[in-house]
C-alpha positions as CSV (number, residue, x, y, z in Angstrom):
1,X,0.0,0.0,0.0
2,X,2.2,3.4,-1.0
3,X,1.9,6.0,1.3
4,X,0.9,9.5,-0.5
5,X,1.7,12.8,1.4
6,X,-1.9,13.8,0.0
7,X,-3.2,11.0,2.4
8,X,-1.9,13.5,5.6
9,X,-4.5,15.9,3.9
10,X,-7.3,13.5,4.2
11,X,-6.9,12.6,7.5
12,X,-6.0,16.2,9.0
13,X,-8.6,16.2,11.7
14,X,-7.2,12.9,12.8
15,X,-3.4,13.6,13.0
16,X,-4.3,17.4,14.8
17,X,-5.8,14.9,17.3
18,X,-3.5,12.3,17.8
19,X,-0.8,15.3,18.0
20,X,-2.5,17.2,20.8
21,X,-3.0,13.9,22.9
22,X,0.8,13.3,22.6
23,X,1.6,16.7,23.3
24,X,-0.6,16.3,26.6
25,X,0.9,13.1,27.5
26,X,4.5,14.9,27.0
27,X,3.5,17.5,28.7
28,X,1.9,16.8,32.0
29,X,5.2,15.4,32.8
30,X,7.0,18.2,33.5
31,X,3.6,20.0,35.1
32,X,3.3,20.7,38.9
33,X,-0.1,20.1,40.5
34,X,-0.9,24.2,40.1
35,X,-0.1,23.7,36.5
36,X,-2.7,21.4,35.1
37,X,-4.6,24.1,33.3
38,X,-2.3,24.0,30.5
39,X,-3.3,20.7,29.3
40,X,-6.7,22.2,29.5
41,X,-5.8,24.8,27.6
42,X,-3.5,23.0,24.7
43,X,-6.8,20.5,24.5
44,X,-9.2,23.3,24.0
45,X,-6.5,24.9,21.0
46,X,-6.2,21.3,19.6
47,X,-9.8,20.8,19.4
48,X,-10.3,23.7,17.8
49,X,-7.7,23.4,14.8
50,X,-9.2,20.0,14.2
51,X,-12.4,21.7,13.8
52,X,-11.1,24.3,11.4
53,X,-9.0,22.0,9.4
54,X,-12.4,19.7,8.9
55,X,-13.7,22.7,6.8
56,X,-10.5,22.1,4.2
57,X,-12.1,19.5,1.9
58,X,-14.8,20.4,-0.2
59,X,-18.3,19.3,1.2
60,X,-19.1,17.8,-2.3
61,X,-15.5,15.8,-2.6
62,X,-14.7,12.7,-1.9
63,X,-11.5,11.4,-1.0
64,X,-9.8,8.1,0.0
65,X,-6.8,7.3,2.0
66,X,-3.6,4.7,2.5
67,X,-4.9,2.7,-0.1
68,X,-8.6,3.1,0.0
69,X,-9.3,2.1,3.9
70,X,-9.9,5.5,4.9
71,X,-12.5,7.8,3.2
72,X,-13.4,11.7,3.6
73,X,-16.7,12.7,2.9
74,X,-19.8,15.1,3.0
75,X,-21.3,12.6,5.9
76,X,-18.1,12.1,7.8
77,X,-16.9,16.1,7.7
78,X,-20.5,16.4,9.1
79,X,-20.1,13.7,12.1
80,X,-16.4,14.8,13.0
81,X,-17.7,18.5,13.2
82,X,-20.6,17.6,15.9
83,X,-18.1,14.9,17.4
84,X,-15.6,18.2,17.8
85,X,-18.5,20.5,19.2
86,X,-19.6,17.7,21.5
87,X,-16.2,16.9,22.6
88,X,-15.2,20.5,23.5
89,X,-18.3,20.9,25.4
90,X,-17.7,18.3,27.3
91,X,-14.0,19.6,27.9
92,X,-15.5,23.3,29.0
93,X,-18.4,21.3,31.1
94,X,-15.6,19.5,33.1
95,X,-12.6,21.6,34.0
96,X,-13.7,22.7,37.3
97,X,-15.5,19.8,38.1
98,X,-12.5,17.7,37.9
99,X,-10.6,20.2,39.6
100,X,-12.4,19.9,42.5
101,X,-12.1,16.1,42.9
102,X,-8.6,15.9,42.0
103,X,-9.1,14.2,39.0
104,X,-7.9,17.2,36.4
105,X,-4.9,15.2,35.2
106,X,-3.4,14.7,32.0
107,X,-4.6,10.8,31.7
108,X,-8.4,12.2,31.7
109,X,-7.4,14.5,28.5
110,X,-5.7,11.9,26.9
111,X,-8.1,9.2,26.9
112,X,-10.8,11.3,25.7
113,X,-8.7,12.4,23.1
114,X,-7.9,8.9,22.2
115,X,-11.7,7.8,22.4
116,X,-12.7,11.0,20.3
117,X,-9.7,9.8,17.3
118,X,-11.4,6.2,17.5
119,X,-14.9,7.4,17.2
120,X,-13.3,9.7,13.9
121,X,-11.5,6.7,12.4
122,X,-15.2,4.7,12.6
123,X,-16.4,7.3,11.3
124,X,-14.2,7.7,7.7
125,X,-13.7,4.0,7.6
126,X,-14.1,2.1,4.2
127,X,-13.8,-1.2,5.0
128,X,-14.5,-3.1,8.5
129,X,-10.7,-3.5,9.4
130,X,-10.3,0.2,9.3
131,X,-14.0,0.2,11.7
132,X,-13.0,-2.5,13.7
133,X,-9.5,-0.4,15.2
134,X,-11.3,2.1,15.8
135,X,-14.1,1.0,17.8
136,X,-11.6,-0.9,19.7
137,X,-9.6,2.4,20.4
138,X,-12.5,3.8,21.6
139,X,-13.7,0.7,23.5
140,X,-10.3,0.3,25.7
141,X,-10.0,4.3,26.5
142,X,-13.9,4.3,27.7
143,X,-13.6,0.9,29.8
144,X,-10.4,3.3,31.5
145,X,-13.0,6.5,31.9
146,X,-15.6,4.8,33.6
147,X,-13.5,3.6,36.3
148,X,-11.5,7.2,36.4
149,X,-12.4,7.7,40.0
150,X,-10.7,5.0,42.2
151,X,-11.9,6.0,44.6
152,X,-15.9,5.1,43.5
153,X,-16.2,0.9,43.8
154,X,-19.4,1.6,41.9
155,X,-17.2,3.0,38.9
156,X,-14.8,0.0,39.3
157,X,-17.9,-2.3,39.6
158,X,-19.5,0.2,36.3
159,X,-16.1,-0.2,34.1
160,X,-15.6,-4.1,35.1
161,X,-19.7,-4.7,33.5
162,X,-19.2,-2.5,30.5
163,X,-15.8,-4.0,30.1
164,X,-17.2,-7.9,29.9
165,X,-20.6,-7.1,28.0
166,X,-18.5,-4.7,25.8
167,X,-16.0,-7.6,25.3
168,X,-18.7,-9.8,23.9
169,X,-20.3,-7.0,22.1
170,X,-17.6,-6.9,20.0
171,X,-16.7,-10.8,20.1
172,X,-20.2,-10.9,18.5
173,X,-19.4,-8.1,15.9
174,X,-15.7,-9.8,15.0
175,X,-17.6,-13.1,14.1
176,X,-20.1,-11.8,11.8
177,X,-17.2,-9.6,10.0
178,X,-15.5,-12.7,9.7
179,X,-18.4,-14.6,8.2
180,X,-18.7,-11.7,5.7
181,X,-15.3,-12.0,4.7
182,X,-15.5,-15.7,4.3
183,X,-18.8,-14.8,2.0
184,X,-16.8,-11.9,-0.3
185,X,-13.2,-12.5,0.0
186,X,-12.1,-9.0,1.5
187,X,-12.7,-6.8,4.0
188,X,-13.9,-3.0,2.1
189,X,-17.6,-1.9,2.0
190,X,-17.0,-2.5,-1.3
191,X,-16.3,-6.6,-2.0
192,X,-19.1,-7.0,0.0
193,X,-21.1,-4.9,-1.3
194,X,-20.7,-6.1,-4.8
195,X,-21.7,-9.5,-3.3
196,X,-24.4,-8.5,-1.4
197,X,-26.1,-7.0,-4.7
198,X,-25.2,-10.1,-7.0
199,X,-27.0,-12.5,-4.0
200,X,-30.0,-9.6,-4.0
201,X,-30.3,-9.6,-7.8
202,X,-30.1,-13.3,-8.5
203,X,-32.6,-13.9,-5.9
204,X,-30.6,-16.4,-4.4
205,X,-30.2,-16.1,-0.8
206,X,-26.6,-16.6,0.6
207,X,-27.0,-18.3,4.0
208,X,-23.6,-17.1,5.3
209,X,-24.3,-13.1,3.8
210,X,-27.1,-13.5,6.4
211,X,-25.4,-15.0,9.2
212,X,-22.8,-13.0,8.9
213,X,-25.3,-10.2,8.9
214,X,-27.1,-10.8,11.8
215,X,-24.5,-10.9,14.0
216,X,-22.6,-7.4,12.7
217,X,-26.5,-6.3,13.7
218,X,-26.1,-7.6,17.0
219,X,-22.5,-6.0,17.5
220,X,-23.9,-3.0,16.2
221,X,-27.2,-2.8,18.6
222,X,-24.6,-3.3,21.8
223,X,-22.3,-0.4,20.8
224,X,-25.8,1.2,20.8
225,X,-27.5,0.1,23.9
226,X,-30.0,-0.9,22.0
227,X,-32.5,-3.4,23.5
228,X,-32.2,-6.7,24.1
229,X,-28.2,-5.4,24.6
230,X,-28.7,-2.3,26.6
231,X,-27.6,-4.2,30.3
232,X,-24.6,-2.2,30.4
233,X,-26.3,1.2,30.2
234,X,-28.0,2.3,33.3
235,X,-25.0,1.1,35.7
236,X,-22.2,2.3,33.6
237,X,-24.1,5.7,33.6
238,X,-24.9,5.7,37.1
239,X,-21.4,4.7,38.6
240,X,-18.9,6.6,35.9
241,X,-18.6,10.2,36.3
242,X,-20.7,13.1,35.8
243,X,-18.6,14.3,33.1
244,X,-17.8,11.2,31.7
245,X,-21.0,10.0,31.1
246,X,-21.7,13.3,29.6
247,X,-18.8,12.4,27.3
248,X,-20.0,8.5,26.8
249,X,-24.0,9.1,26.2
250,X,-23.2,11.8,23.3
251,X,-19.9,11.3,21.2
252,X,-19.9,7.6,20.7
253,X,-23.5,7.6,20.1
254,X,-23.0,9.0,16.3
255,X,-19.9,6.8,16.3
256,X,-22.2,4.0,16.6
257,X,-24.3,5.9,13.9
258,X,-21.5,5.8,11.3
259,X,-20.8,2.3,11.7
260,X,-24.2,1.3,11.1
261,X,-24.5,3.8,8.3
262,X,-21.3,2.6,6.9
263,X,-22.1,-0.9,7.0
264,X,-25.6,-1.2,6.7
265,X,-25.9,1.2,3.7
266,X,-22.3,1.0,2.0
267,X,-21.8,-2.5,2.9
268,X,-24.7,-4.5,2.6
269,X,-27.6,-2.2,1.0
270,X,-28.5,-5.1,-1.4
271,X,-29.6,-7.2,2.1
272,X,-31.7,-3.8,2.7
273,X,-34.7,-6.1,3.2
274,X,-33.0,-8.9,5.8
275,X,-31.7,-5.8,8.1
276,X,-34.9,-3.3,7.8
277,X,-37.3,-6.4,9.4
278,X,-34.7,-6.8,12.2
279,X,-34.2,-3.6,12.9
280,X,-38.1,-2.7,13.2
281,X,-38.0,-5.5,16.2
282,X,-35.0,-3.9,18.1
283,X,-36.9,0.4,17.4
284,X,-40.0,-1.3,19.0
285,X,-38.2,-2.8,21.8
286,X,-35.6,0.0,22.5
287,X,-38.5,2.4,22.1
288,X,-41.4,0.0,24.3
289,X,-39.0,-0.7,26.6
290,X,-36.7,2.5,27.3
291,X,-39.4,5.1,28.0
292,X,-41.5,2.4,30.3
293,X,-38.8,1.6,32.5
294,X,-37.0,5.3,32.3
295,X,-40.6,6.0,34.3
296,X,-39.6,3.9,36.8
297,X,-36.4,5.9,37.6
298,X,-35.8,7.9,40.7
299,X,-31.9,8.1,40.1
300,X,-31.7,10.8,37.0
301,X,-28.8,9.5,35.3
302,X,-30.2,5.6,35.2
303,X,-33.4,7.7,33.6
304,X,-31.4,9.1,30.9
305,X,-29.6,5.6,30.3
306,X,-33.5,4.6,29.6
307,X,-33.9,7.6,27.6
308,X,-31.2,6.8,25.6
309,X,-32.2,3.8,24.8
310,X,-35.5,5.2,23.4
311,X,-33.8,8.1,21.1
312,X,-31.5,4.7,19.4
313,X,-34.8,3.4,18.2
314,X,-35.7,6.7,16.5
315,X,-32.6,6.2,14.7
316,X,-32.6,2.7,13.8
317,X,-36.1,4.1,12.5
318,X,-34.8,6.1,9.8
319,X,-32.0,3.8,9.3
320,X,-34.5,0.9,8.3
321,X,-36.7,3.1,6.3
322,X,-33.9,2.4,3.2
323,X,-34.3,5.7,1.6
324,X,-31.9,8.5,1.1
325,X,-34.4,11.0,3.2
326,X,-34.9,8.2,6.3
327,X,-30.7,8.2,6.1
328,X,-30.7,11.7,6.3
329,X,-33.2,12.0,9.1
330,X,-31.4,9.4,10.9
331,X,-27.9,11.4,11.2
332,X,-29.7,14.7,11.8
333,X,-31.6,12.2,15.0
334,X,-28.0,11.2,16.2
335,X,-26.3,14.8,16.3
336,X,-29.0,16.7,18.2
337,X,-29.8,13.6,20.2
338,X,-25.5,14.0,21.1
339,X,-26.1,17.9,21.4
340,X,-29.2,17.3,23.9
341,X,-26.9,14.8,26.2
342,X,-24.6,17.1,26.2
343,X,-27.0,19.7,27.5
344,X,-28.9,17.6,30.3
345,X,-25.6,15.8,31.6
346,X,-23.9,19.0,31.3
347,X,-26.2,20.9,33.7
348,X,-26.3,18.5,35.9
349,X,-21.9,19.0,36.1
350,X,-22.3,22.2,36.6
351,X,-24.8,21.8,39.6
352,X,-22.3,20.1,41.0
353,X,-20.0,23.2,41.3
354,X,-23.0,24.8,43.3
355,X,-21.9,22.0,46.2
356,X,-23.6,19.4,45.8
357,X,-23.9,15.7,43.0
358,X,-27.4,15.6,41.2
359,X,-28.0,11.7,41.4
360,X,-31.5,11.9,42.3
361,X,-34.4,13.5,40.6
362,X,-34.9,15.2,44.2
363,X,-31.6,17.3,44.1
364,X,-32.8,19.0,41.1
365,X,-36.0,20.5,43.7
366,X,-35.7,24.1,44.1
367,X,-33.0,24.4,41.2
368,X,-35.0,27.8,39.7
369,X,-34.7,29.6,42.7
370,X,-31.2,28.4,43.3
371,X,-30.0,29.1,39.7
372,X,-32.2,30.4,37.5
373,X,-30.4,29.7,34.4
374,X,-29.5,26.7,34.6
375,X,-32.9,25.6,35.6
376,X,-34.0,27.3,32.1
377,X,-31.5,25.0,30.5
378,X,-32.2,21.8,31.8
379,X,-35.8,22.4,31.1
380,X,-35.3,23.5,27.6
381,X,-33.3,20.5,26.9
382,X,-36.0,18.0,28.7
383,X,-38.5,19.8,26.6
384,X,-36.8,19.2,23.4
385,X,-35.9,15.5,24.4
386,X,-39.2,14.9,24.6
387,X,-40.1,16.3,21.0
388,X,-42.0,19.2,22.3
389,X,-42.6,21.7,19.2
390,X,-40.7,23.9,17.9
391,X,-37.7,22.6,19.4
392,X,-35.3,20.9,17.4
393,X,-36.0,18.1,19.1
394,X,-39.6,17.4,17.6
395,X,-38.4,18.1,14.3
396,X,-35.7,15.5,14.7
397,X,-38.4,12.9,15.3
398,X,-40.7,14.5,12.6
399,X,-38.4,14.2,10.1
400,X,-37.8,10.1,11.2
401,X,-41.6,9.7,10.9
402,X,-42.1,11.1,7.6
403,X,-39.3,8.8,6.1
404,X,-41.3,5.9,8.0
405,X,-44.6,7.0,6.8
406,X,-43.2,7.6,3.2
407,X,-42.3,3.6,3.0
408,X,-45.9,2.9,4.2
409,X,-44.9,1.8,7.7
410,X,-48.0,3.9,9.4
411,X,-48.6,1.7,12.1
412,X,-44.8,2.0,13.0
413,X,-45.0,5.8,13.3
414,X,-47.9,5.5,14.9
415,X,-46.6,3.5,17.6
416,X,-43.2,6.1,18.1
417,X,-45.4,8.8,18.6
418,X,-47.3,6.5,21.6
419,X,-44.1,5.7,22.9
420,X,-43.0,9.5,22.7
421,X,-46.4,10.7,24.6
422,X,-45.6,8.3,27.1
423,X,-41.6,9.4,27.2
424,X,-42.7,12.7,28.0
425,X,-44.1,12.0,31.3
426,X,-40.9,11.4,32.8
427,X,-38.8,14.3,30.9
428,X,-41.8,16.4,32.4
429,X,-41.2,14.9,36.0
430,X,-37.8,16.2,35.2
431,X,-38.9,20.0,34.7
432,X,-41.4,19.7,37.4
């Protein structure tokens, strides 16, 4: 595979990235304890260049890198701009909260640099070795994250879950990519592809395409949380920390979005039919299931584990709807659902520089006379999560039931919008 100095152009974003989480690493050596904000700082400035430098290719150009594995495009400029935003929210959220719990080191920064260049090298991957590194990049620095705090056994006991179920998540993904490969004889989107439409169009049905299928679904749906392989959600988000989680229930999430987009759509498209059916079953579920027990909830960040769970099977509805517009609506669904995370875990971060740690939908009593603002926030987020118009929110899930509708599935949307009037009762509870 020769190595092109125009590839260093393609993956810019990447490299600023990988750069400024060396530089921090380097750095924090030679830092005294009073000296920690200048890995803050250089984070913040690296950040930032990667976003500019995301700008430098043409939104309607297409390019490919070391040898075809790695692509730049309109979608992933897109993703790696909202996984940027996300990212240096999260960053600004947590500063002081770390500071305060002696946790602002220069490991923290690091990781989540590291996490943020895996969930950009899923997101430009062409081929599922490429996706595969990445997720596990992302994987290993989250499993560290959750169990930042050593002090918390419920983070130890948090990272020690996620680290088993996530382990078998991605056993389960590994074993369909290598039935896929046994199937097409490579490892690109586009071998399989290009088998995938020659089983489609000779209406033959290849048994291991299918297999292989199904359990790259499954991988997929436990990256997600989506249900029956959300178990690791509500713990990991209850015993990592506050800014953590804000960090974990937003970035990854369109992470998880691009690799089902870059499979599902550049990958297997031709076995549009075989995925659509199973992922109606896992919406209904996620949906049915998430907002019923999120009700249940008195601890607020097991309720937005719930509620996450819910918003993955609004995607995976415009996912399955196989068009162009349901695609569309699907990745506009994954960034604002990442931009509302960040909102609600980020208040509740910066309640906790009032004093005091918002765990229970209790603590959050008396938070408009105590801080107006922020009380205006959290309810302007809750509103919008639960798709109350004109927020952007409801148009998110507008836009996901008019792809659905457009295919014919009525009785689908019908039953997203039941499970959405019933999701608001607790995001209410929230503002009440």
């Amino acid at each position: 595979m020769p190595f092109e100095t125009a590839d260093l152009y393609t993956v810019l974003p990447e490299l600023i990235i990988l750069i400024t989480a060396c530089s921090v690493l380097i750095l924090d050596l030679f830092l005294h304890e009073n000296q920690k904000s200048f890995n803050h700082g250089l984070t913040i400035i690296g950040l930032l260049l990667a976003l500019g430098s995301v700008g430098l290719v043409s939104v309607d150009q297409t390019t490919t890198a070391f040898g075809g594995v790695f692509i730049r495009d309109s979608m992933s400029d897109l993703l790696k701009g909202a996984l940027l935003v996300v990212t240096l929210l999260a960053f600004v959220y947590s500063s002081t909260y770390l500071r305060n719990r002696n946790l602002w080191v220069g490991e923290y920064y690091v990781l989540m640099l590291l996490a943020l260049l895996g969930i950009m090298i899923m997101v430009s991957a062409n081929g599922f070795l490429t996706l595969y590194l990445g997720l596990e990049l992302l994987s290993l620095c989250l499993y560290t994250l959750v169990a930042f705090d050593r002090d918390s056994n419920m983070g130890s006991e948090a990272a020690m879950k996620y680290f088993v179920l996530g382990a078998l998540g991605s056993g389960m993904l590994l074993y369909g990519i290598s039935m896929l490969y046994g199937a097409s004889g490579g490892l690109s989107f586009a071998a399989i592809a290009e088998v995938a439409s020659a089983a489609s169009s000779d209406g033959a049905e290849n048994k291991i395409l299918v297999f292989g299928l199904v359990f790259v679904i499954i991988g997929i749906a436990f990256k997600f949380g989506a249900v029956p392989f959300h178990m690791w959600m509500p713990d990991v988000y209850q015993g990592a920390p506050t800014p953590v989680v804000l960090f974990l229930s937003s970035a990854p999430k369109i992470g998880a979005f691009a690799m089902a987009a870059r499979v599902l759509i550049d990958g297997l498209e031709g076995l549009q039919t075989d995925w659509s059916e199973i992922l109606i079953i896992l919406s209904v579920l996620s949906m049915g299931i998430g907002n019923l027990v999120a009700i249940a909830q008195t601890n607020i960040k097991r309720m937005l584990a719930y509620s996450t769970v819910s918003h993955v099977g609004f995607i995976f509805l415009g996912l399955l709807a196989g068009t162009p517009a349901g695609y569309s609506a699907a990745m506009f669904y994954a960034i604002v659902y990442a931009l509302m995370a960040t909102g609600a875990f980020g208040v509740l971060v910066m309640i906790s520089h009032k004093g005091f740690e918002a765990e229970n939908l209790n603590d959050l009593k008396g938070l408009s006379d105590r801080d107006p603002w922020l009380a205006a926030m959290m309810a302007l987020v809750m509103f919008s999560m639960a798709g109350v118009p004109p927020l952007v929110g409801f148009m998110a899930k507008l836009l996901v039931l008019e792809a659905i509708v457009d295919i014919g599935l009525v009785w689908l949307a019908l039953a997203a919008v039941a499970f959405s009037i019933i999701g608001a009762f607790y995001y209410l509870r929230v503002v009440k």
